[in-house]
VEXDREN-2710 file (C-alpha; in Angstrom, 1 decimal):
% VEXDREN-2710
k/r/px/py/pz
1/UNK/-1.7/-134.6/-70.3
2/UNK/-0.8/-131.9/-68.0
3/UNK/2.9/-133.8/-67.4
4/UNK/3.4/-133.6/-71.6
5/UNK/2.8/-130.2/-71.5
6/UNK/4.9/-129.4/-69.0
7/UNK/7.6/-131.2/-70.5
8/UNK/6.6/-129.6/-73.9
9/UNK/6.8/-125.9/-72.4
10/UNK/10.5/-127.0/-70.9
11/UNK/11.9/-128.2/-74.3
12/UNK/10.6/-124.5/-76.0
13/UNK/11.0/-122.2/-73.5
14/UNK/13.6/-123.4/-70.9
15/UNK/16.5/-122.5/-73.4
16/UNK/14.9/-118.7/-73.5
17/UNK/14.1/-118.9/-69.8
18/UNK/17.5/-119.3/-68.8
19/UNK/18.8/-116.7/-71.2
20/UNK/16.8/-114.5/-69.8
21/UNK/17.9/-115.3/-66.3
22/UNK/21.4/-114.5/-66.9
23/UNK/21.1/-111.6/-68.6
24/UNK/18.8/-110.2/-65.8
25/UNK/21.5/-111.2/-63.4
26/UNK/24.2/-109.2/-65.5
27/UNK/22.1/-106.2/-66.1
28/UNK/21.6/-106.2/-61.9
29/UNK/25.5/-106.3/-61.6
30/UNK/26.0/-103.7/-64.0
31/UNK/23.3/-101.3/-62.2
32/UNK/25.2/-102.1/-59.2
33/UNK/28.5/-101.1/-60.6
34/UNK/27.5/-98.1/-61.9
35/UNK/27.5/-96.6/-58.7
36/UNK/31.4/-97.1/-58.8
37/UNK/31.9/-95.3/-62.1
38/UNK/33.1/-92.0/-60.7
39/UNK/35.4/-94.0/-58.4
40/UNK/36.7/-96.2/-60.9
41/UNK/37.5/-93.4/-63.2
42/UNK/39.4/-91.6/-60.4
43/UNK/41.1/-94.1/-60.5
44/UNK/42.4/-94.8/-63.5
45/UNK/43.3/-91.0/-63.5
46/UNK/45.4/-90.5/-60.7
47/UNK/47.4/-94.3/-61.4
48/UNK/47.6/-93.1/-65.5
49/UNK/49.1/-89.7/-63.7
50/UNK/51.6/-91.4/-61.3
51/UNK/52.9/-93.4/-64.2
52/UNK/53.2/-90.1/-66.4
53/UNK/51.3/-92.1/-68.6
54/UNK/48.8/-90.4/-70.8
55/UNK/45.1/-91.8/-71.9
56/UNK/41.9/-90.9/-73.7
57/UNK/40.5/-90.0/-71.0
58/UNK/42.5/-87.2/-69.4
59/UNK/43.3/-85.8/-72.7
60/UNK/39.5/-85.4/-73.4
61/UNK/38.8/-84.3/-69.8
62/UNK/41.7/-81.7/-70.1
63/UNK/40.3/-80.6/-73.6
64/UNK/37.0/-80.4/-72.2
65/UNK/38.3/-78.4/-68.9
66/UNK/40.2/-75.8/-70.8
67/UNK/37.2/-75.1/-73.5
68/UNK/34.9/-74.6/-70.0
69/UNK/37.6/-72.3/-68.8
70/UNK/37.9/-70.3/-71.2
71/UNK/34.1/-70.4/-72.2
72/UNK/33.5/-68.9/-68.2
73/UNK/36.4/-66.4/-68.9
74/UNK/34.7/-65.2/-71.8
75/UNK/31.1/-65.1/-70.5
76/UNK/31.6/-64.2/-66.9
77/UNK/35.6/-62.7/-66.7
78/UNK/34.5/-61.2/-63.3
79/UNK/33.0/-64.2/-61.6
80/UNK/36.3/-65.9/-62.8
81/UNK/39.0/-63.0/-61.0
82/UNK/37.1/-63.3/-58.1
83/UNK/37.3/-66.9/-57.6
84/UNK/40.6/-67.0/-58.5
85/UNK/41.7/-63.6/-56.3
86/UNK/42.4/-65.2/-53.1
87/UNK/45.1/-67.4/-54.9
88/UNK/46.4/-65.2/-57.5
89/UNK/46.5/-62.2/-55.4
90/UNK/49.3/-63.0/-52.9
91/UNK/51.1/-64.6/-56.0
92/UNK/51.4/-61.7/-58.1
93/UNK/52.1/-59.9/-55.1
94/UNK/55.4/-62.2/-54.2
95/UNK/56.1/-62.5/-57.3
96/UNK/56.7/-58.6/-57.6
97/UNK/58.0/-57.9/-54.2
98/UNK/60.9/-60.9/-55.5
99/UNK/61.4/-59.2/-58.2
100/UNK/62.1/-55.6/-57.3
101/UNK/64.3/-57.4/-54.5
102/UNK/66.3/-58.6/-56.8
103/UNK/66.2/-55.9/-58.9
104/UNK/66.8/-53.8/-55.9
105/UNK/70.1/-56.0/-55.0
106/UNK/71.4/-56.2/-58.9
107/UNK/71.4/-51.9/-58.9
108/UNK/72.4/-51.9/-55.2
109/UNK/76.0/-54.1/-56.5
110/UNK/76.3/-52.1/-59.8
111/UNK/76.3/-48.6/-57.6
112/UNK/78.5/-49.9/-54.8
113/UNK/80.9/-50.8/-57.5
114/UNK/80.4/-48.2/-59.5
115/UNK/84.3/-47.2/-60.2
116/UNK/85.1/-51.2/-60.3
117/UNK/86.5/-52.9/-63.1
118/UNK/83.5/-54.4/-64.3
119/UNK/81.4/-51.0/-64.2
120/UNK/83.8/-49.5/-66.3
121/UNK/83.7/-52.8/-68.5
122/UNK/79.8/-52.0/-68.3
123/UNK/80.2/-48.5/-69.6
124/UNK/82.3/-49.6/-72.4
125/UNK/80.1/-51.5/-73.5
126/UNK/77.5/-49.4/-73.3
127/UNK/79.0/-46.9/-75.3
128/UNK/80.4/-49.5/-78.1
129/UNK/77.0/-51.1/-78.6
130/UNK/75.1/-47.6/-78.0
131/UNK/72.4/-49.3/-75.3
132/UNK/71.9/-47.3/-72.4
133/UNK/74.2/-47.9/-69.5
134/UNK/71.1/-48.6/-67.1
135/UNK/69.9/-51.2/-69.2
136/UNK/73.2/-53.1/-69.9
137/UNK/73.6/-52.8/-65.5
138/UNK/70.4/-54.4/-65.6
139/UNK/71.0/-57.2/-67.9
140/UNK/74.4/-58.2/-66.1
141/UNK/72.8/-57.9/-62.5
142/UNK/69.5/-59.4/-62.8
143/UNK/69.5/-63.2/-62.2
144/UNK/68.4/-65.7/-64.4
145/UNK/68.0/-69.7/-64.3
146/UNK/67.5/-72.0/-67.2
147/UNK/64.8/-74.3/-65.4
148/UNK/63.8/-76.6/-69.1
149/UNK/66.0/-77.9/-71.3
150/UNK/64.8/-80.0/-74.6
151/UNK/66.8/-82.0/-76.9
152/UNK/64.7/-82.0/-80.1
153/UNK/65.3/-84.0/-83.7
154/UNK/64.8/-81.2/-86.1
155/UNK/62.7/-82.7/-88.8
156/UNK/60.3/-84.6/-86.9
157/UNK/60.3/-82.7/-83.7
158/UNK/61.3/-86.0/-82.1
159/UNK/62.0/-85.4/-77.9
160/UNK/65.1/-86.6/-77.4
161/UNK/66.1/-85.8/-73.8
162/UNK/64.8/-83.4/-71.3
163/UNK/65.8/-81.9/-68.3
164/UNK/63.9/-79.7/-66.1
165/UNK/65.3/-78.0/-62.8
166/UNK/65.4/-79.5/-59.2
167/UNK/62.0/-78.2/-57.5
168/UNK/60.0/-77.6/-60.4
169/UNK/57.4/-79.8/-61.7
170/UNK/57.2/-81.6/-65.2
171/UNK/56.0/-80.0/-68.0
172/UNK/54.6/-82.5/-71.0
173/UNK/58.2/-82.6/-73.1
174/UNK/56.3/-84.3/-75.9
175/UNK/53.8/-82.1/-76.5
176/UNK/56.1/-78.8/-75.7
177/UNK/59.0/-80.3/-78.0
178/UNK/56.2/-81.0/-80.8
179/UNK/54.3/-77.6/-80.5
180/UNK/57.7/-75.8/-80.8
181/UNK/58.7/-77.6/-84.3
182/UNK/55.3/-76.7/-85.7
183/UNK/55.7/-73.4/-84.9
184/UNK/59.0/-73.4/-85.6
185/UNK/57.8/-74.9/-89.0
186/UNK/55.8/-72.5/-89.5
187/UNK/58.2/-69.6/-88.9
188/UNK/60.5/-71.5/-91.6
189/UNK/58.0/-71.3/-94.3
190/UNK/56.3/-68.0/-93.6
191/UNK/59.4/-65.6/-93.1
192/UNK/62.5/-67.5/-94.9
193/UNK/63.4/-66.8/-98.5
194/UNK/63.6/-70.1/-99.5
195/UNK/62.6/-72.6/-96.7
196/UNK/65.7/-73.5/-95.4
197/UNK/67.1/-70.6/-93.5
198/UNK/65.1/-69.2/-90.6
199/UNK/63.1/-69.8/-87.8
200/UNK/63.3/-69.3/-83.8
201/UNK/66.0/-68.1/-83.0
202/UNK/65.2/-66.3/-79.4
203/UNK/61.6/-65.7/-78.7
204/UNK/59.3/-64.7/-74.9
205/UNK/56.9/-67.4/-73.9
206/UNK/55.0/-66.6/-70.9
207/UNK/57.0/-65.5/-68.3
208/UNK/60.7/-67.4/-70.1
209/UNK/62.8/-66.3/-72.2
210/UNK/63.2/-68.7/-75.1
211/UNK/67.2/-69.6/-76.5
212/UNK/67.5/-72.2/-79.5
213/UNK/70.8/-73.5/-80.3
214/UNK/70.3/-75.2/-84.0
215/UNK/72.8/-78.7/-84.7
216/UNK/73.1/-80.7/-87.9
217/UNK/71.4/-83.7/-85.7
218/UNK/69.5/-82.2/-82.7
219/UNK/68.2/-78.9/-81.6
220/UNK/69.0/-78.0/-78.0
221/UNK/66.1/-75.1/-76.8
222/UNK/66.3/-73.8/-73.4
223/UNK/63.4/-72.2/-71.1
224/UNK/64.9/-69.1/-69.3
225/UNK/63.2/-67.4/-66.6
226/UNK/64.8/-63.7/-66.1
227/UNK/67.3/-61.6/-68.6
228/UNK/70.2/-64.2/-69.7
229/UNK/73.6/-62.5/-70.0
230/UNK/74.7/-61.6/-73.8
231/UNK/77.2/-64.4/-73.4
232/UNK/74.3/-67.3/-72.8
233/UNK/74.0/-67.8/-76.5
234/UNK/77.5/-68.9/-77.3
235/UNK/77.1/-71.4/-73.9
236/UNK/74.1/-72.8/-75.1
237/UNK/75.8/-73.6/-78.6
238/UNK/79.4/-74.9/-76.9
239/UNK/76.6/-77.2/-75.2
240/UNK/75.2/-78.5/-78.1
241/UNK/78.4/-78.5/-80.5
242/UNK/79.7/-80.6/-77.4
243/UNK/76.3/-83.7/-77.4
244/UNK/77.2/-83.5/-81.2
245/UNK/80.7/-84.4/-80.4
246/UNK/80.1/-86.9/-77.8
247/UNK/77.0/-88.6/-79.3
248/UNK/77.8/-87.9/-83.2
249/UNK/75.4/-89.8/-85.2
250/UNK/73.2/-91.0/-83.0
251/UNK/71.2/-87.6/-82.7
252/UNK/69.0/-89.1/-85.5
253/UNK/65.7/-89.5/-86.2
254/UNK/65.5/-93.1/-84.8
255/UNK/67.6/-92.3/-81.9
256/UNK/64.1/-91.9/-79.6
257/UNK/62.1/-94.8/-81.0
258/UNK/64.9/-97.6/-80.9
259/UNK/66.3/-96.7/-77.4
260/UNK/62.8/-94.7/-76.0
261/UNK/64.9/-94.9/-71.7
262/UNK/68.0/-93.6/-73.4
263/UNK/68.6/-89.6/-72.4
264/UNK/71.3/-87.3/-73.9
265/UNK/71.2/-84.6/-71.5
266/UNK/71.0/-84.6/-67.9
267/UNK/71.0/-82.3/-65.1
268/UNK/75.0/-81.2/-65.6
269/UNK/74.0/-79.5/-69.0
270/UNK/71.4/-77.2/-67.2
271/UNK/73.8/-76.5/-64.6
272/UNK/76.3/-75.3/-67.1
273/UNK/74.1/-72.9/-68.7
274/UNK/73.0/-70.8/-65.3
275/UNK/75.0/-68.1/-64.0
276/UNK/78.3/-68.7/-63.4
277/UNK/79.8/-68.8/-59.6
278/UNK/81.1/-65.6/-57.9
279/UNK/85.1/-65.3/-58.6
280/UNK/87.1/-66.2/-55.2
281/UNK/88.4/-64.1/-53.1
282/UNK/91.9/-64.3/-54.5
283/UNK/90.5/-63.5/-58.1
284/UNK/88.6/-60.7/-56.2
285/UNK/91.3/-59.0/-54.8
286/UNK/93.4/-59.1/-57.7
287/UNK/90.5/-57.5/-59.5
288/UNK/90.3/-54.9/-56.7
289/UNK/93.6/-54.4/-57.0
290/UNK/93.4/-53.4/-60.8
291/UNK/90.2/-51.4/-60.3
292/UNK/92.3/-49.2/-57.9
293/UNK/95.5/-49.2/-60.1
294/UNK/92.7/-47.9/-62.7
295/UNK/91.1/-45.5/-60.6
296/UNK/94.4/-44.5/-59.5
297/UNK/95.6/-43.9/-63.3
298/UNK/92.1/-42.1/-64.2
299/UNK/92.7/-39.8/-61.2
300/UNK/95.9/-38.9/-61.9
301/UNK/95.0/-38.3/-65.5
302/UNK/91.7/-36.3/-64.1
303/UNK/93.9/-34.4/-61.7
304/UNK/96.4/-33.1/-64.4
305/UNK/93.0/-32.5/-66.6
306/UNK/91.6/-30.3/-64.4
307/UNK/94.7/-28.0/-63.2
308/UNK/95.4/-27.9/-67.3
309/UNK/91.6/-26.9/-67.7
310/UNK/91.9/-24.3/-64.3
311/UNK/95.2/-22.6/-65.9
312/UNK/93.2/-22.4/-68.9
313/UNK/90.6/-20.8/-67.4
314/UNK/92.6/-18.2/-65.1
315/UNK/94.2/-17.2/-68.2
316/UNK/91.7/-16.9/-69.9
317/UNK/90.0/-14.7/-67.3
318/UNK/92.7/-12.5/-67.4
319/UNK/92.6/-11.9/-71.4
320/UNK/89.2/-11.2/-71.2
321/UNK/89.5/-8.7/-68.2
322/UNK/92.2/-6.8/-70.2
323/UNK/91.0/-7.1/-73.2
324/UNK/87.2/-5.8/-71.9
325/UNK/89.5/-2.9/-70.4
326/UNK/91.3/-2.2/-74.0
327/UNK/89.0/1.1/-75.2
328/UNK/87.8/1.0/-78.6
329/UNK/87.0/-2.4/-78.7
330/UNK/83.7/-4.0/-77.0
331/UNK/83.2/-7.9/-76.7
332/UNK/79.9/-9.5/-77.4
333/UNK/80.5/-13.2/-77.1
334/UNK/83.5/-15.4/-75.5
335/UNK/84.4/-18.7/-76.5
336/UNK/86.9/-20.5/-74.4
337/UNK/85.6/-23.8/-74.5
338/UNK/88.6/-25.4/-75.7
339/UNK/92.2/-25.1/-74.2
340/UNK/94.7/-22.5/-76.0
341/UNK/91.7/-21.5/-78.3
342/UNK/89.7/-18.3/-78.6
343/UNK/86.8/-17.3/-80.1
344/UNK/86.0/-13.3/-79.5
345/UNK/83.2/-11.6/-81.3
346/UNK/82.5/-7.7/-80.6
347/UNK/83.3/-4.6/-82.2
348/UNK/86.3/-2.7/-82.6
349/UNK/87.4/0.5/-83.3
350/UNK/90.1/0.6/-85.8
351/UNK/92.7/2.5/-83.4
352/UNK/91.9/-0.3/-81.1
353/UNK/94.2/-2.6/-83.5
354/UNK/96.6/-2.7/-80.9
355/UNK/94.7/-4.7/-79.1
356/UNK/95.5/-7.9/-81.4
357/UNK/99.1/-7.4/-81.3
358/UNK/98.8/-7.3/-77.1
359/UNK/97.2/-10.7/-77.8
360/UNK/100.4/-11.9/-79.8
361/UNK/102.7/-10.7/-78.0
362/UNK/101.1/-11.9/-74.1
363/UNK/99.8/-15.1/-75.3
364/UNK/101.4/-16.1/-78.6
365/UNK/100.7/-19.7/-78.0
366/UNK/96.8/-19.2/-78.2
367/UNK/95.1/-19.2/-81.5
368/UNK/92.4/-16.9/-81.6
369/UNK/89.7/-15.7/-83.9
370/UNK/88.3/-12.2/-84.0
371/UNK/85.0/-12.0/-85.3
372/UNK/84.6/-8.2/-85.1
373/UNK/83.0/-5.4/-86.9
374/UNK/84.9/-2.6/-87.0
375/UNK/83.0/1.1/-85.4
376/UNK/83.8/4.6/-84.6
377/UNK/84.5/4.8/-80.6
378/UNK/83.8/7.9/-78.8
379/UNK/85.9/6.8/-76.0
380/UNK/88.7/9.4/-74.5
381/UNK/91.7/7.5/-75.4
382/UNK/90.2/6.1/-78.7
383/UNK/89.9/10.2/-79.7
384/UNK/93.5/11.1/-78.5
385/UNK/94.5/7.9/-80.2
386/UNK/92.5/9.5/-83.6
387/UNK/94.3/12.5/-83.3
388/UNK/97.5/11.9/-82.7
389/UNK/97.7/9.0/-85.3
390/UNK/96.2/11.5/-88.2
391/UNK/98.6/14.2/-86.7
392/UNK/101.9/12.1/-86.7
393/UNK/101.8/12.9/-82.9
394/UNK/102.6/10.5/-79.9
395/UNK/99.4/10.3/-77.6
396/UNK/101.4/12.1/-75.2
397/UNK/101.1/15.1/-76.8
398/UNK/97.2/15.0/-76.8
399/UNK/95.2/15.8/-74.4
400/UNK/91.0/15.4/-74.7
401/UNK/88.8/17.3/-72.3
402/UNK/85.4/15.8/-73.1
403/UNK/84.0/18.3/-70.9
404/UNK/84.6/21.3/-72.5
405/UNK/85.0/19.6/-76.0
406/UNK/88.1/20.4/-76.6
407/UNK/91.4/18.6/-77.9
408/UNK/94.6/20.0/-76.8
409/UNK/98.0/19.8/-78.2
410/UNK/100.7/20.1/-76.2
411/UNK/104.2/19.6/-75.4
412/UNK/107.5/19.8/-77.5
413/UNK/107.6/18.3/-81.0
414/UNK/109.7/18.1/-84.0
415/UNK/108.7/21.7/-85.9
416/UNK/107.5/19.1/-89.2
417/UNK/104.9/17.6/-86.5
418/UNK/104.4/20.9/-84.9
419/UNK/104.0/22.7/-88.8
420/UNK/101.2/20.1/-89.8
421/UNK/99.3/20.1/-87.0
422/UNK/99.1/23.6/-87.1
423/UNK/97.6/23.9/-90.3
424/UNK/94.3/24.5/-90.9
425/UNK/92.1/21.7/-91.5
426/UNK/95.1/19.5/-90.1
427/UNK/92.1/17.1/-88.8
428/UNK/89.0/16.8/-88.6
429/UNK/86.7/16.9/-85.5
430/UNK/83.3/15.8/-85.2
431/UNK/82.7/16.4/-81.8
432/UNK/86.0/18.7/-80.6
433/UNK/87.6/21.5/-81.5
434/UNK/91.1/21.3/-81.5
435/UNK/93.6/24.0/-79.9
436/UNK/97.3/24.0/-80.6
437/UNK/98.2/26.6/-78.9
438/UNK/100.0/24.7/-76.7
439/UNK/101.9/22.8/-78.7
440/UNK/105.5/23.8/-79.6
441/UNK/109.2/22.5/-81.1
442/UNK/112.7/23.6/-80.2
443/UNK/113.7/27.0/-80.4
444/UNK/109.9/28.6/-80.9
445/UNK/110.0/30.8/-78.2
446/UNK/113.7/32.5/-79.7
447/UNK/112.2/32.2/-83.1
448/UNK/109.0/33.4/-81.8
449/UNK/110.3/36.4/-80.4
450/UNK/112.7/37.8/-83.4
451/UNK/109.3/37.2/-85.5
452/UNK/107.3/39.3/-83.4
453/UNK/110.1/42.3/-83.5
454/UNK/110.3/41.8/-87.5
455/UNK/106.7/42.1/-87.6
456/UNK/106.7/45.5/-85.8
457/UNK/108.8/47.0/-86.8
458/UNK/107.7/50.0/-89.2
459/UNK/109.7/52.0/-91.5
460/UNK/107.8/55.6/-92.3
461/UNK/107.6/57.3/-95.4
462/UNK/107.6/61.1/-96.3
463/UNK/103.7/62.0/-97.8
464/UNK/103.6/60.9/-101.7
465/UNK/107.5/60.0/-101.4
466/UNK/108.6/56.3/-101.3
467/UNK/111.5/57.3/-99.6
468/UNK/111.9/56.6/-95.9
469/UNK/111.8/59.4/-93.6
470/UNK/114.3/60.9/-92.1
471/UNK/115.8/59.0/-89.0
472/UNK/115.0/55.6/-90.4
473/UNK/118.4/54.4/-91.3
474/UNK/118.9/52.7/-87.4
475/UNK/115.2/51.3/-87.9
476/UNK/116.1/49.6/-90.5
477/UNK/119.5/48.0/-89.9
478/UNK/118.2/47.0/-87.0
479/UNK/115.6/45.1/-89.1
480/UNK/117.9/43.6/-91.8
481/UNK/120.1/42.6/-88.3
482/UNK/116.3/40.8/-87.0
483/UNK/116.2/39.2/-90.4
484/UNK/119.5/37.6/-90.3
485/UNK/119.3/36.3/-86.8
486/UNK/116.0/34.6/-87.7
487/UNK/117.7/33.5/-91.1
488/UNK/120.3/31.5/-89.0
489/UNK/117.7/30.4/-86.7
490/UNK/115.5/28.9/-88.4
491/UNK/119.2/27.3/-90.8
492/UNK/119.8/25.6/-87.7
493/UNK/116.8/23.8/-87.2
494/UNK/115.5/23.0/-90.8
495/UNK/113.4/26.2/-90.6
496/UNK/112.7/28.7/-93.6
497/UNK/110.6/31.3/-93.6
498/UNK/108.1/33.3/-96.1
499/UNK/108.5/37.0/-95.6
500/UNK/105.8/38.9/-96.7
501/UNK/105.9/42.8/-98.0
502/UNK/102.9/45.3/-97.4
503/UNK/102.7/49.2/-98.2
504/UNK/100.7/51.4/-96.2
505/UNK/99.6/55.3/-97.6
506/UNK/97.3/57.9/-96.2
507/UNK/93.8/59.3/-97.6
508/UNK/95.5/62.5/-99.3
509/UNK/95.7/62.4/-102.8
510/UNK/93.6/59.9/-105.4
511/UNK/93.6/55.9/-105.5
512/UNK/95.7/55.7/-108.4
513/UNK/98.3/57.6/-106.0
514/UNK/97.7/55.6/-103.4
515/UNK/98.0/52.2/-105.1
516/UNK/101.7/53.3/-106.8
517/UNK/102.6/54.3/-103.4
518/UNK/102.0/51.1/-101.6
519/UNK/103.7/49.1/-104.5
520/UNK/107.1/50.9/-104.8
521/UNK/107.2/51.1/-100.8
522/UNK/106.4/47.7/-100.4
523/UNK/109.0/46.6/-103.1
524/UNK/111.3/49.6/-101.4
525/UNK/111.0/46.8/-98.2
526/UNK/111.0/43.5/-100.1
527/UNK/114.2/44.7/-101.7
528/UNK/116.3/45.4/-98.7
529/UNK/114.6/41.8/-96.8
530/UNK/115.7/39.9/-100.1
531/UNK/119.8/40.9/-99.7
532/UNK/119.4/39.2/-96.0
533/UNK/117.5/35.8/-96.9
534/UNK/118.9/32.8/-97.7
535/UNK/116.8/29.8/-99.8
536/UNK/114.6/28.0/-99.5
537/UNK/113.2/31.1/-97.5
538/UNK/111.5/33.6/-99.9
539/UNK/109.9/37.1/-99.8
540/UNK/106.9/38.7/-101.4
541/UNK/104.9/41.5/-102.4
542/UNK/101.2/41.5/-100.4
543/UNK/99.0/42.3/-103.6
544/UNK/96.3/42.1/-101.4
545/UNK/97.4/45.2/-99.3
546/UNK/98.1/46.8/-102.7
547/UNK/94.7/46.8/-103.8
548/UNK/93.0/48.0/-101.0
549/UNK/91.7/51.8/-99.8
550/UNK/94.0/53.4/-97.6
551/UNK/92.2/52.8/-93.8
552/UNK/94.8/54.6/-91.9
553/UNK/97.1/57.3/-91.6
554/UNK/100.0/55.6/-91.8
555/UNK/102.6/56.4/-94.7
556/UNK/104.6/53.0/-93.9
557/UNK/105.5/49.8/-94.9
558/UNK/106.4/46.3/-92.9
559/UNK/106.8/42.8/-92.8
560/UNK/104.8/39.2/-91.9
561/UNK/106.7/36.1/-91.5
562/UNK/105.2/32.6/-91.8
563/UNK/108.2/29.7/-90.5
564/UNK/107.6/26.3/-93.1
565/UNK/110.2/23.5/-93.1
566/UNK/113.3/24.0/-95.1
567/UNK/112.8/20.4/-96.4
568/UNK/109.4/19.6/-98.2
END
């Protein structure tokens, strides 16, 4: 009985049994490589990585990696420098002190060539574009290197060759060429006008400098760490106008996916675009040579500038000392900035006119402008200059004594000039008085002296008689003979003379006497002077002594003169 059951519990339960078995058996293999997973995984990594082969897995784990980063950046920023200090620290540090070296060796060549020919190409160009000359020194000196360079299809953002510089590690082209097209997209369509036209042209990306060269079939972009020259642009489209050439048509969109080994670009291209090579010594001694045949021209040229500029200003010196000497005028301001010009501003007394024509006659080749005001100068020679132009004098003949006051005429003038400044109220004097007395012409002192004898001379009368007393007949031919020689005197010399007649009666007797008296005696007189004077010279009758009471005692009668010139 037992056997059949036995057998029974085989046929039902053996199948299971066994099942079971198995299953137990895997599950203990499993548990036993689970163990390994970490190892296994590890890998998978680093075999997937020396491939260059991408998976699942690494793109999640580098997903997941940079979320945690940036989640501890976020959360605990400090925690995160202070890890990364000891690393990034010295980095930065290098990365400056590299820097400023080069820096430091870029400004070091500019200034030791400083008068070559490329610093004066420099500072050309500086002052036709208008950038400042340190920065256009700075972006010819500093080095650059192009250390990526991608071949992208436009449309799709296809990689189609890639080259990176010797010593630097890969970046992922794919992803780089495919985030650039979006972006690049996305430019397109945000800032162009109609969807076309547009997008990166030059851009900064981290620490490069970003050049894109745009082709019918392929877009050539290049990852530039420093300052690239202004002439890098036109390189990096010669290099793609010249793949276009080579390769024509097949920079399409298939080119990548039917030939995925097939590269376009290779390391010569990136060389191409880097700084070009020093010129050899031949090309740089023929460039010293031009720099010094330059520098040699611009000396010359500076040299003849500044003895031009140094006669300029000598002479210019000495205007201004004269001209600050000239009385009557006073300078305020002096412009001699530009050769063979002047600018003067001040005041000027208007007898200090002469001062303009000094100008034109010493230095007739310099145009200048007087801005001047014109005043009244108190100066000494400005006031002898006053005088003697209103008198019709030379200066000469005026002499100003600005301590006592006083302007004195002297000297030997034509009698015209000597009869008008002797008149009164000739010229006015604000602050002199003017004395004449010293002034004279030619033949005053002859003429002088037959004028005083005329002028006292007397002839007597007999009381209430206007006859002359007895004895007078010698007096007065010898007065008619006074009258004549001044007559011819003064004919001589353009001189006439106004005679003047005057009577003179005692107290006896009453004024109507008196007064008839003094007229016929003073007629008596200006009837014998009239027989001896010639025109223009005239005699009169002094009503004014006519009028008068008798002051004196004196029964006479005599004569003034007054010298004018014979021609008005």
């Amino acid at each position: 009985m037992s056997g059949d059951y036995d057998r029974l519990r085989h046929l039902l339960v053996d199948t299971e049994s066994n099942r079971l078995d198995a299953l137990e058996e895997k599950l203990d293999g499993a548990t036993a490589e689970l163990g390994r997973v970490p190892d296994i995984l590890a890998e998978d990594i680093e075999q997937n990585l020396q491939d260059g082969r991408r998976t699942r897995l690494g793109d999640a784990l580098a997903e997941a990696t940079t979320g945690s980063l940036e989640l501890a950046v976020r959360r605990k920023p400090e925690t995160v420098v202070n890890a990364v200090y000891p690393v990034i620290g010295p980095a930065i540090r290098r990365s400056i002190a590299e820097a400023l070296r080069e820096m430091a060796d870029g400004f070091d060549s500019s200034m030791r060539e400083t008068f070559s020919l490329r610093a004066l190409r420099w500072r050309f160009e500086a002052w036709r574009t208008g950038i400042p000359y340190a920065w256009v020194v700075l972006r010819h000196t500093t080095r650059y290197q192009v250390e990526h360079l991608f071949l992208i299809e436009p449309e799709s953002g296809l990689l189609l060759g890639h080259v990176t510089a010797e010593g630097l590690p890969e970046l992922d082209a794919d992803a780089v060429a495919g985030m650039f097209t979006a972006i690049n997209q996305f430019v397109r369509d945000s800032v162009s006008v109609d969807g076309r036209d547009g997008g990166i042209g030059s851009a900064m990306v981290g620490g490069y400098h970003l050049a894109v060269s745009e082709g019918p079939h392929a877009r050539l972009v290049a990852f530039v760490r420093g300052v690239p020259d202004q002439h890098f642009g036109v390189r990096l489209d010669e290099t793609n106008e010249a793949l276009h050439a080579y390769h024509g048509g097949q920079l399409g969109l298939d080119a990548g996916i039917n030939d995925p080994e097939r590269t376009f670009i290779d390391q010569s291209q990136l060389e191409a675009l880097n700084p070009l090579d020093q010129p050899q010594a031949g090309q740089q001694q023929g460039q010293r040579r031009i720099a010094s045949r330059v520098l040699g021209v611009i000396a010359v040229v500076a040299l003849i500038y500044g003895v031009l500029q140094l006669r300029w200003y000598l002479r210019s010196s000495a205007l201004h000392e004269h001209l600050a000497a000239e009385p009557g005028l006073l300078i305020t301001g002096w412009d001699d900035s530009h050769r063979n010009k002047l600018v003067i501003d001040g005041l000027m007394d208007p007898q200090a006119e002469s001062a303009k024509a000094w100008v034109a006659a010493h230095a007739a080749d310099v145009g200048v402008t007087w801005n001047v005001r014109p005043y009244a100068s108190l100066e000494p020679a400005i006031i002898r200059r006053r005088v003697a132009g209103r008198l019709g004098l030379n200066e000469a003949n005026v002499e100003y004594r600005q301590t006592e006051g006083s302007v004195r005429l002297r000297g030997e003038v034509p009698f015209t000039q000597w009869y008008a400044a002797t008149q009164p109220g000739a010229v006015q004097l604000d602050s002199a008085r003017l004395d004449a007395s010293g002034l004279a012409y030619p033949g005053k002192p002859q003429i002088d002296a037959l004028i005083q004898r005329i002028e006292s001379a007397q002839v007597t009368f007999d009381s209430g008689t206007a006859q002359p007393s007895t004895g007078m007949d010698q007096k007065v031919g010898d007065l008619m003979h006074d009258i004549d020689a001044l007559v011819a005197e003064g004919q001589s010399r353009g001189i006439a003379f106004r005679l003047k007649a005057s009577g003179f009666t005692d107290e006896a007797g009453s004024y109507e006497q008196n007064r008839s008296l003094r007229q016929q005696r003073s007629e008596w007189l200006a009837t014998r002077a009239m027989k001896a004077l010639k025109s223009p010279s005239t005699v009169t009758i002094d009503q004014s002594a006519i009028y008068i009471l008798p002051g004196s005692s004196v029964r006479a009668t005599s004569l003034t003169v007054e010298p004018f010139p014979a021609k008005p």
